[in-house]
C-alpha positions as CSV (number, residue, x, y, z in Angstrom):
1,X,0.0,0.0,0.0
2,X,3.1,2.6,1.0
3,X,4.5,1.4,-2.3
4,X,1.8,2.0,-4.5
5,X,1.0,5.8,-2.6
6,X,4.2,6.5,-3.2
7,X,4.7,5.2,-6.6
8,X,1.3,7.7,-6.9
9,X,3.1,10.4,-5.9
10,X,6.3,10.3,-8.0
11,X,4.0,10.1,-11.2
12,X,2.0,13.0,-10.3
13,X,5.1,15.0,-9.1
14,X,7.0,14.2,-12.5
15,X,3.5,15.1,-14.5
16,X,3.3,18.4,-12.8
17,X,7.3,18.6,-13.7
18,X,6.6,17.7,-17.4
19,X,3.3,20.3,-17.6
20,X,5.4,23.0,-15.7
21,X,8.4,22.5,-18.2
22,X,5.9,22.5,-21.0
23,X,4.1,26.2,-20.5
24,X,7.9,27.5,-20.0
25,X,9.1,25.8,-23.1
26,X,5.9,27.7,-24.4
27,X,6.4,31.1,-23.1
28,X,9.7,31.0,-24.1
29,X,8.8,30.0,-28.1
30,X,6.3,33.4,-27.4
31,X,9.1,35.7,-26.1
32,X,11.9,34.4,-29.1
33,X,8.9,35.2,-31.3
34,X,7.8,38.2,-30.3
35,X,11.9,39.1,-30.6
36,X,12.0,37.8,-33.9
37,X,9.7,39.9,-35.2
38,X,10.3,43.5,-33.2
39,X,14.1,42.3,-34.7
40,X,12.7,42.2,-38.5
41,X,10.7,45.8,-38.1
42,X,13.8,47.2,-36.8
43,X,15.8,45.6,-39.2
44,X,13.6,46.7,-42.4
């Protein structure tokens, strides 16, 4: 039973790792954007 709560508890903890890593993967890809294209007006 201790095995299997903590087994539980590892998944959800490296889920919530994965998801958090995700939306900063994502807001990152935004900000480089956003760059990328303030860098192209400035550029032309």
């Amino acid at each position: 039973l201790v095995f299997f709560i903590v087994t539980q508890w590892v998944v959800s903890v490296q889920w919530n790792y994965f998801y958090e890593l995700e939306y900063l993967s994502l807001i990152v890809v935004r900000v480089s954007l956003n760059g990328l294209k303030r860098c192209t007006k400035i550029c032309k």
